[in-house]
Structures are given as structure tokens and as C-alpha cells.
C-alpha positions in Angstrom: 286.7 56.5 -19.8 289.1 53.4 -18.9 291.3 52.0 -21.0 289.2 48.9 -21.9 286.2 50.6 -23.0 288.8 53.1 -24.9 290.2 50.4 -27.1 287.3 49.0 -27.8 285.9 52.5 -29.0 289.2 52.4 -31.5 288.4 48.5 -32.2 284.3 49.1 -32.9 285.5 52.1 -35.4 288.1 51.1 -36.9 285.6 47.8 -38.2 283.1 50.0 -38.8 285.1 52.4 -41.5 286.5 49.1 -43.1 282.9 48.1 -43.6 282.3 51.5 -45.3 285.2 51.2 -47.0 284.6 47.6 -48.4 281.0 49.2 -49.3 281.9 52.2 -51.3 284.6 49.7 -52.9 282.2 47.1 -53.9 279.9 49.5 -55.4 282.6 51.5 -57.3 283.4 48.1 -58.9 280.7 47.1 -59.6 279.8 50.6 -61.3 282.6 51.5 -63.1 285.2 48.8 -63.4 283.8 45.4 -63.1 283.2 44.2 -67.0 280.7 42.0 -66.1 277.9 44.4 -64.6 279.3 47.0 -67.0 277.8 44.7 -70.1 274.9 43.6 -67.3 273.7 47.4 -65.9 270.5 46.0 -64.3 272.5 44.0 -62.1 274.5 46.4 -60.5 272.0 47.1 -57.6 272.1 43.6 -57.0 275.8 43.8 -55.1 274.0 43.8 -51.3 273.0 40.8 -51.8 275.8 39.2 -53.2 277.5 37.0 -51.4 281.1 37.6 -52.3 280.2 41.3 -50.5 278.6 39.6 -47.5 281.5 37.2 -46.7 283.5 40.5 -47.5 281.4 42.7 -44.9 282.4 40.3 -41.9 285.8 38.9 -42.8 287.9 41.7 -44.4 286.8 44.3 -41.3 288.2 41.4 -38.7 291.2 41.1 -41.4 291.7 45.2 -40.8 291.5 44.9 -36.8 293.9 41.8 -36.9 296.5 43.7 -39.1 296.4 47.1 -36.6 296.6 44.8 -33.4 299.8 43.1 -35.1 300.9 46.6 -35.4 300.7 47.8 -32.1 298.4 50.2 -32.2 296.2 49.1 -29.6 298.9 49.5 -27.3 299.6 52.5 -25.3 296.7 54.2 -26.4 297.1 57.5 -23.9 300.6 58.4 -25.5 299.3 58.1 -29.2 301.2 61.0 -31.2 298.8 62.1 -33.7 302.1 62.6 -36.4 302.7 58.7 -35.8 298.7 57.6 -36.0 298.8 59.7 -39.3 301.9 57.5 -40.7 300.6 54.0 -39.2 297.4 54.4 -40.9 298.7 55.2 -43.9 301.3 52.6 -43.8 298.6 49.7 -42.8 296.5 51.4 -45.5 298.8 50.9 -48.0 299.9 47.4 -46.5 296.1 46.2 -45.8 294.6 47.1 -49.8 297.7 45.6 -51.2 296.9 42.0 -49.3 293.0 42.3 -50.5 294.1 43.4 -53.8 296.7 40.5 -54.6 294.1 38.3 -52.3 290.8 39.0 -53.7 290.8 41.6 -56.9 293.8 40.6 -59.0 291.5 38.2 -60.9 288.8 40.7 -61.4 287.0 40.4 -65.0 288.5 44.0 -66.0 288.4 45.9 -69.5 291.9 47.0 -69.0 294.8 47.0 -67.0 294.5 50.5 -66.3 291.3 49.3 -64.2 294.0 47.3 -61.7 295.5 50.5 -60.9 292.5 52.6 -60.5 290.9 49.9 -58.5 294.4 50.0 -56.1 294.4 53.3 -55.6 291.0 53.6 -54.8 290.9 50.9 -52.5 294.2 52.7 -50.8 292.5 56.2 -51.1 289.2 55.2 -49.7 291.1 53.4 -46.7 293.3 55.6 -45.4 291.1 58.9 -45.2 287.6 57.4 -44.2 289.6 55.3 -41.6 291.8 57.9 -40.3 288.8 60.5 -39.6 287.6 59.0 -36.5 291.1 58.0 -35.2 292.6 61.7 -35.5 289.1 62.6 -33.8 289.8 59.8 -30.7 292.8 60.6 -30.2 292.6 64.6 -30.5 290.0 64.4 -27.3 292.3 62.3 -25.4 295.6 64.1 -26.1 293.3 67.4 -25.1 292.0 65.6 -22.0 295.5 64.2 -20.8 296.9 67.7 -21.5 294.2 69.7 -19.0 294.7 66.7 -16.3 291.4 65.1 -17.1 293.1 61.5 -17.3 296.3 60.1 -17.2 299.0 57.0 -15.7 299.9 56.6 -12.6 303.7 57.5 -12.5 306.1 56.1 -9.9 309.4 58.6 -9.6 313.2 57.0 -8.6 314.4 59.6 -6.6 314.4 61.5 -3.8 316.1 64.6 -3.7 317.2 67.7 -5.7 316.7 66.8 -9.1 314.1 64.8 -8.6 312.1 68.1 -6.7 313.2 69.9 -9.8 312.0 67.6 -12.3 308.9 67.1 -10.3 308.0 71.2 -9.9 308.9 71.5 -13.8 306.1 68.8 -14.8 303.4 70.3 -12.2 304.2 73.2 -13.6 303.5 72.6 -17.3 300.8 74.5 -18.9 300.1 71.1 -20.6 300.2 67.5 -18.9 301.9 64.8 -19.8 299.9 62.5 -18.1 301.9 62.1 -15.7 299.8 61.6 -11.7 302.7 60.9 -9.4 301.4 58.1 -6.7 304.7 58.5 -4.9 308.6 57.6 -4.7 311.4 55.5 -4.1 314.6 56.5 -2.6 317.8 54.7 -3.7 320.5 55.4 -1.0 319.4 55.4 2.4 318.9 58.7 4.5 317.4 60.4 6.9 315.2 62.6 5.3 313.9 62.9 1.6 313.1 66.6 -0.3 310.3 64.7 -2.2 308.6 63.5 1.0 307.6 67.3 1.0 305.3 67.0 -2.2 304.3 63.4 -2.5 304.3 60.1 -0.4 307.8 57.9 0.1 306.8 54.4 -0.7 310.1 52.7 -0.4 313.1 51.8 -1.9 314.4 50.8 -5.3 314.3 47.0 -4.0 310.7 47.0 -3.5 309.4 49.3 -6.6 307.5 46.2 -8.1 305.5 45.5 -5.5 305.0 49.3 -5.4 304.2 49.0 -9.3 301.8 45.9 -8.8 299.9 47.9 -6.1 299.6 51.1 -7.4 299.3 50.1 -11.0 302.0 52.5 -11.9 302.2 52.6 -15.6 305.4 54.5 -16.0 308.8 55.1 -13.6 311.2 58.2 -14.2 314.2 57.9 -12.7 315.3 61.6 -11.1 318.6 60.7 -9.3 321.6 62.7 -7.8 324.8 62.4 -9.7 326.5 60.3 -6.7 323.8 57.7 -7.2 324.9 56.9 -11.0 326.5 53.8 -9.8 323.3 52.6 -8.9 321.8 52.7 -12.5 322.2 48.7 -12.9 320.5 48.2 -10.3 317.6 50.3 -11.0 317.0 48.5 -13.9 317.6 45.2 -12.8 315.1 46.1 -9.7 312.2 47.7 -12.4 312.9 44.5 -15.0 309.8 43.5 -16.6 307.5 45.4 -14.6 305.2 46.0 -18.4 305.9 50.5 -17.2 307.6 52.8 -19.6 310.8 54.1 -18.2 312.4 57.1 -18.5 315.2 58.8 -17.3 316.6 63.1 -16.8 319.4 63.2 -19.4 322.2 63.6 -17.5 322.1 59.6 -17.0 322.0 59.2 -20.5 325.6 58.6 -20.6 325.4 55.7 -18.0 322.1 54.0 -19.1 323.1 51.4 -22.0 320.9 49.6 -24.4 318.4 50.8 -26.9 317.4 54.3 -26.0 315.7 57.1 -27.6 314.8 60.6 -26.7 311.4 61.6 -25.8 310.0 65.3 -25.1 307.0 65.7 -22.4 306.2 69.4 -23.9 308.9 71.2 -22.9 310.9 68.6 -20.6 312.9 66.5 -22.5 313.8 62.7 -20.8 314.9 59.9 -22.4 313.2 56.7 -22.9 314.7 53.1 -22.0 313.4 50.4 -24.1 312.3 47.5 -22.6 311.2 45.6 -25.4 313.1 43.4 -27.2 311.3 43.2 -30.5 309.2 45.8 -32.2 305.6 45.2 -31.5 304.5 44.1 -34.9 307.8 40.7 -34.5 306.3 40.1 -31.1 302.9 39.3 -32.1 304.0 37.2 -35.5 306.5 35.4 -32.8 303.7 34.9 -30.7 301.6 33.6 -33.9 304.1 31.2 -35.2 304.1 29.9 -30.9 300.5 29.3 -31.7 300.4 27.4 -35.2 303.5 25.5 -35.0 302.6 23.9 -31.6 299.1 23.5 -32.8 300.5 21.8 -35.5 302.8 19.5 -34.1 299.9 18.7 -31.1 297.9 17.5 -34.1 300.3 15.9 -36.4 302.5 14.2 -33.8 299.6 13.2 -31.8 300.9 9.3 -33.1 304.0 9.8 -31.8 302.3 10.7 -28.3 301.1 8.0 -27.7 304.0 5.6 -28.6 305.9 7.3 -26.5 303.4 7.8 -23.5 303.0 4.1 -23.9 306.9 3.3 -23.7 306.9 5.5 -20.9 304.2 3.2 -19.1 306.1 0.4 -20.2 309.4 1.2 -19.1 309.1 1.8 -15.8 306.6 2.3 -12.8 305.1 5.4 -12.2 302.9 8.4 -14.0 303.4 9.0 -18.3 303.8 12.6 -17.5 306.4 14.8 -15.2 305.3 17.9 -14.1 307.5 20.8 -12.4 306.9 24.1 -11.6 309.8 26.5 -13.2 310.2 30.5 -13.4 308.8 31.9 -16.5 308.7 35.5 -18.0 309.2 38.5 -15.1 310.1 35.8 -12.5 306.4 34.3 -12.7 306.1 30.3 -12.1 304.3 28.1 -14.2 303.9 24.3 -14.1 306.1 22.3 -17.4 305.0 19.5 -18.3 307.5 16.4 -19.7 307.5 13.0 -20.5 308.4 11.1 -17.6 312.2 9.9 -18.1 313.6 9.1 -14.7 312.6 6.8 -11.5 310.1 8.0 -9.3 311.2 10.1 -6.3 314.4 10.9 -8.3 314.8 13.5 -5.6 314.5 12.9 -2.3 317.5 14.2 -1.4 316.3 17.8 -2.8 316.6 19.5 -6.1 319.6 17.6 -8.6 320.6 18.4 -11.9 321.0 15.3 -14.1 323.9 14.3 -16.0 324.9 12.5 -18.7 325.1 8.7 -16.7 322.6 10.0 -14.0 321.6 6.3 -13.0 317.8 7.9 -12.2 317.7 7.9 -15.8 315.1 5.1 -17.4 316.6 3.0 -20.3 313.5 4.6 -22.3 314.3 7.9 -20.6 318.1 8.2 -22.1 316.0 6.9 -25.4 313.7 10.1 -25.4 316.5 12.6 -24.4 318.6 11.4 -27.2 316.0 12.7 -29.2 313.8 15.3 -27.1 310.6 13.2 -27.1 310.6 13.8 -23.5 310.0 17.5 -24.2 307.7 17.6 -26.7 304.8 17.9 -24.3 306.3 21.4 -23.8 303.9 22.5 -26.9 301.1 22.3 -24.6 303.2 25.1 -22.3 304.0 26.8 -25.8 300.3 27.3 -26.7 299.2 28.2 -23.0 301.5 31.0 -23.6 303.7 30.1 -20.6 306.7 29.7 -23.2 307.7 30.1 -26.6 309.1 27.9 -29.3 312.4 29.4 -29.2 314.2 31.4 -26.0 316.4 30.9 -22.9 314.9 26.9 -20.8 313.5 28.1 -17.6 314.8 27.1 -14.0 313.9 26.2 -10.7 313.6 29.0 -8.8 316.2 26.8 -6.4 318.6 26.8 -9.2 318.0 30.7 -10.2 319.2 31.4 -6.9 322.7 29.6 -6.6 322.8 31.2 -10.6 322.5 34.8 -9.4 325.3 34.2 -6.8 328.1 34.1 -9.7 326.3 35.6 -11.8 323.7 38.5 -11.0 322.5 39.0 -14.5 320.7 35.8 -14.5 317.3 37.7 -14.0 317.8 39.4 -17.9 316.6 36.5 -19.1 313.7 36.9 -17.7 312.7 39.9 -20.3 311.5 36.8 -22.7 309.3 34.0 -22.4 311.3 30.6 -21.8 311.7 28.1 -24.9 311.3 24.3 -26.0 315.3 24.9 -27.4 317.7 27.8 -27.2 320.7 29.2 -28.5 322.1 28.2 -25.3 321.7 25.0 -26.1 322.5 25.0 -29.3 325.6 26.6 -29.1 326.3 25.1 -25.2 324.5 21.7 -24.6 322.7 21.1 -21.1 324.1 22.0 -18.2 324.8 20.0 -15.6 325.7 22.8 -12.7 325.3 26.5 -11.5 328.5 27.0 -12.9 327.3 25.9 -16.4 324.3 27.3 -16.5 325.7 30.7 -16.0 328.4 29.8 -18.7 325.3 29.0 -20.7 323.6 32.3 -20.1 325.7 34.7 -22.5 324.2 33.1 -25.5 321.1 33.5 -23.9 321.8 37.0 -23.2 323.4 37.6 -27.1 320.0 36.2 -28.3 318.4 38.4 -26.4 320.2 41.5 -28.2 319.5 40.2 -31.2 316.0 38.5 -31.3 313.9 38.4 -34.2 312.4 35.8 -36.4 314.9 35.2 -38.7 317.1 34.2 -35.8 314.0 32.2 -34.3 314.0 30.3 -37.3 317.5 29.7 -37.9 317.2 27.9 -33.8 314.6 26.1 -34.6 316.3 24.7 -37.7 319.5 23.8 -36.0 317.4 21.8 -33.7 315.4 20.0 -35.6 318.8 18.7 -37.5 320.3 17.9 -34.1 317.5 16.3 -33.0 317.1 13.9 -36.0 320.7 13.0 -36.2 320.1 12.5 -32.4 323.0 14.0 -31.1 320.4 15.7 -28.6 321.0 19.0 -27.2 
């Protein structure tokens, strides 16, 4: 079975039970709590066709598949640990009923108060076990399947020699899989010959492990190095940054791998695992969801303000309304932005320029707009394509990236996030008029980073809009 057709076995079942659920709640109100078709018995066959239960049939199933997608659990759905599905399902239980009871039942026509609490409980009871049946079924067959080397992820292992043979016998050796179907490895230091070329096929080096990744659709790296090549263990990172594998590490390099780590156990060999995301699941996709409604908001409501300023823009100066340029994006992948025009055409023919604050290419409407970011606000079209976010470091030309990197290497962490409209870069910076700046720029970037989550979203996104309407700029 692929993975595809595996979630959408999880997806089909999960709205299923929630239509059961909804169901065997409907009719239990309607039967023994409900005041109305307590006083009215020969009504209470009558719930199919009411339309209260219809609406409820369609809606509150896609409400239940929304709220588990939010939570992540369609994610990652060969390495499902049937302790955590157990606690998810009761958590979203508990979470899901108390949304439909505030939402829907609260204003039920009840003989008691007690009823409120029966009806709660129910719904909770009624969710979690008749929902959790066909999961703990799923996933049992494909924890049993992965463990007798039915199925599993392509695993690309970062290192070459001793411990990396070791390691590599120890897994193979297993009475139960992990998963894990080796498709080769890199080395990291140069040599002559490789002990792991004995057992599986050398693809390269560290350098070139995402093309490696991208061709092999390697789904998760462990790194198996030799003590002397510790020192290396930036740059294995750096090299596997936002690739989309699980990483994971032998713990001896626990003590030289920083950031967010955690300990894993495949059976009986224990390796750590190196976090590559930056928000929990569930913050990514509300992040993601506020990307979607605020810029579909402001494309709407602003839409006046559009075209006054696409019309100045015409106005001002000779040449297209819009400016479009094509800038590096999340894992080093280019998309096209799209501005406001605000400078002469051909404002570079004489390559790539950073403008400044009297850059004479600069339109008298243009300084107008960047006083107060109209010229950006077409960015909300890049926001709701998904090619940035409302908040998060401003994307570069790839020209510019690569003068960055060159004082100061780290540039390419930014990368981990989508790009933003505004930043705390430039909140707490300003635009940057050089390499020099940019990179002076960066460590807020890279502090927001560390510390992303929505609050702090919202507390950027607040400082701008002040900035922006005392028009200071940014």
C-alpha cells in the first residue's frame, strides 16, 4: 500500500466513525435527553430526516478530519506509536466534543442541568472509543508489516566506516525492523576506500546528499560517523537542511549536535532524533491558516487601495504597475515576488543593486509607497500561493545569498521557514542596504527562528502595522 492511498484509508475512517458517532449522538438525544421529543415520543423516529442531523452528517465529520490534520496526525503515518495514537485520540476527543458541545448543544431544550453533563460525556465517550477502534486496527497491521520488512522508508546513512558497519549490522540484524531500507551512503572525509561500500552502494559525499535525497526519495538520514569526524557535525546539518527526512544520530554525537533533540529507540538501538521543525505541527498549520485568511482578507478589503495605488504607479512614471523578481524561498527554492513598481525602468543594467535611502532610481511615488509599504502589499498574492508567509525572514536574490554566505555561512538557516511580508529583522533592524547588513540583520532572523510561534507572529505583525501607519516605514 503507498502512502497516499494509506492516508486516505485513515481519512475515509476516521469520517466514517464521526458519522456513527454523530448518529448514535443524535439518537440518544433525541431519546433520552432532548425535552422536546421527550413530551413529543412519536417524533423521535423522525431525527433522519431532520435537517439539523443532515447538515450535522456532512459538516461535523469534515470538522473531525480538519481538527486531526491540524494535529498532525496524517503525518508520518509509518512511525505512528500506538501509545501516542491512543493519547491524540483521546486528547482530540476530548478537544473535538467540547467545540460541538459549546458550538451546537449548549442551547439544547434540556430538563436539567445534569442532562449537559451526560450529553458531554457521552458525546466524549462515544468519540474516542468508536473512533479509536479502526485506528489501533490501521496502525497495528502497519507497525506489524514494517516490523517483518513488508514496507518501510528509504534510509540514506552519513558514514562510512566502523560505526557506521556496526550500526548498520545491528539494524539488519533486528528480529524486528524499523523500517529502515538502506538505498546507500555518504562518506564525509575523503578516502580511499569505505567499510560500508562492502554492504551497500557509496552514493557520494555529504555535499551532495540532497540530490541524493531528491533522487532516491530517502525519507530519513542517520548519521554513523567516526569520532575524528565530530567537527564536521555543522556541516552535516547545514548540507541535510530542509531536505523534509527525519534525522537521527548514534549517541555518542549527542554531545556535539545542538538544538531541540530528543531520544528515540528503534527496538533495541537507541539514536537520537534531531528536530527539524520549528513549530509543533498543530502552530504550523494555524500559522499557515492565519497566511490564508489574513491575506485573503486584506486582497478583499484593500482591493480600493489597489487600485489607487496601481493607478499612481501608472501615473508616476513610465513603465509596467507591477515588478516582478524571482527570490529564494523555503529550502533554497525560487519563486517569482511580485511588488508595486517603485523605481525607473531598467534600474539595473549595471547588474543586481541594493537600493538606498536617496537611491535616485527611486520614483517620487515610489519613495511615497515605501514610506508606507504599499509597494509590498501585492506580496499577499505570494502569501496565499504559499510561497511566503505573513511574518518570517524577506527573501534574497540568490546573487545576494551568495556574497551573504561569504561572511556569514549561516545565511542558509533561514531557509528552515517560509520568507515574510515583514520580519523581526526589520523590525528590530530596518532594510538593509549591503551584504554586510544583511548578515547583521540575520541574528534576529535567526533568534526568531528559535523562538517562533504565534504569539510572537502576532506581536510582528502588530509592530508593523504601527510602523507602517505612523509611516516611519521599515
Amino acid at each position: 500500500m503507498n502512502k497516499t492511498r494509506h492516508v486516505l484509508l485513515y481519512i475515509v475512517c476516521d469520517f466514517l466513525t464521526a458519522a456513527i458517532v454523530w448518529t448514535l449522538f443524535f439518537f440518544f438525544r433525541n431519546e433520552f435527553i432532548d425535552a422536546y421529543y421527550l413530551e413529543n415520543p412519536e417524533l423521535r423516529t423522525l431525527f433522519l430526516s431532520d435537517a439539523h442531523y443532515m447538515y450535522g452528517l456532512v459538516f461535523i465529520p469534515l470538522m473531525w478530519i480538519l481538527l486531526y490534520y491540524l494535529s498532525g496526525y496524517y503525518k508520518n503515518i509509518y512511525r505512528k506509536s500506538r501509545l501516542k495514537e491512543f493519547l491524540n485520540t483521546l486528547l482530540m476527543s476530548v478537544l473535538g466534543s467540547s467545540i460541538l458541545f459549546f458550538a451546537i448543544i449548549l442551547n439544547d431544550n434540556v430538563p436539567s442541568y445534569i442532562a449537559y453533563y451526560e450529553l458531554y460525556i457521552t458525546l466524549i465517550v462515544l468519540q474516542f472509543v468508536i473512533s479509536y477502534i479502526p485506528r489501533v486496527i490501521i496502525t497495528t497491521s502497519t507497525t506489524n508489516k514494517i516490523r517483518s520488512r513488508k514496507i518501510g522508508f528509504n534510509t540514506l546513512l552519513v558514514g562510512s566506516n566502523e560505526k557506521a558497519e556496526q550500526l548498520y549490522k545491528r539494524l539488519q540484524s533486528a528480529k524486528k525492523s524499523a523500517g529502515n531500507m538502506f538505498v546507500g551512503f555518504v562518506n564525509v572525509i575523503q578516502q580511499e576506500r569505505y567499510q560500508m561500500a562492502d554492504f551497500m552502494p557509496h552514493l557520494g559525499t555529504i555535499d551532495n546528499a540532497k540530490d541524493v535525497i531528491a533522487r532516491y526519495q530517502v525519507e530519513e538520514v542517520i548519521i554513523a560517523i567516526e569520532t575524528k569526524e565530530h567537527a564536521y557535525i555543522e556541516h552535516i546539518l547545514s548540507c541535510l537542511q530542509g531536505t523534509h527526512t527525519i534525522i537521527k544520530a548514534i549517541p555518542d554525537t549527542c554531545d556535539i549536535v545542538s538544538g531541540r533533540v530528543t531520544f528515540t529507540s528503534i527496538h533495541e538501538e537507541p539514536l537520537i532524533l534531531i528536530s527539524q521543525n520549528v513549530m509543533p505541527i498543530w502552530e504550523e498549520k494555524l500559522k499557515r491558516a492565519m497566511d490564508i485568511v489574513v491575506s485573503l482578507l486584506v486582497l478583499i478589503l484593500a482591493s480600493p487601495l489597489y487600485l489607487f495605488t496601481a493607478i499612481m504607479v501608472k501615473l508616476s512614471s513610465k513603465g509596467p504597475i507591477f515588478y516582478k523578481q524571482e527570490r529564494i524561498g523555503q529550502y533554497g527554492v525560487p519563486f517569482t515576488i511580485y511588488k508595486f513598481r517603485s523605481m525607473i525602468v531598467d534600474s539595473e543594467t549595471d547588474g543586481p543593486q541594493l537600493s538606498s535611502e536617496n537611491d535616485d532610481r527611486i520614483t517620487e511615488w515610489g519613495h511615497t509607497m515605501r514610506k508606507f509599504r504599499l509597494d509590498e502589499i501585492p506580496q499577499f498574492y505570494n502569501v496565499l500561493k504559499g510561497d511566503m508567509s505573513l511574518v518570517g525572514p524577506r527573501p534574497e536574490r540568490q546573487y545576494f545569498i551568495d556574497k551573504i554566505v561569504k561572511i556569514a555561512p549561516h545565511y542558509t538557516h533561514l531557509q528552515k521557514v517560509k520568507p515574510g511580508i515583514t520580519s523581526l529583522g526589520q523590525v528590530k533592524y530596518g532594510y538593509a542596504q549591503s551584504p554586510e547588513e544583511m548578515a547583521s540583520r540575520m541574528k534576529y532572523d535567526i533568534i526568531y527562528i528559535e523562538n517562533m510561534s504565534i504569539y510572537l507572529d502576532i506581536k510582528v505583525l502588530f509592530y508593523t502595522i504601527k510602523t507602517v501607519f505612523s509611516g516611519e516605514g521599515i
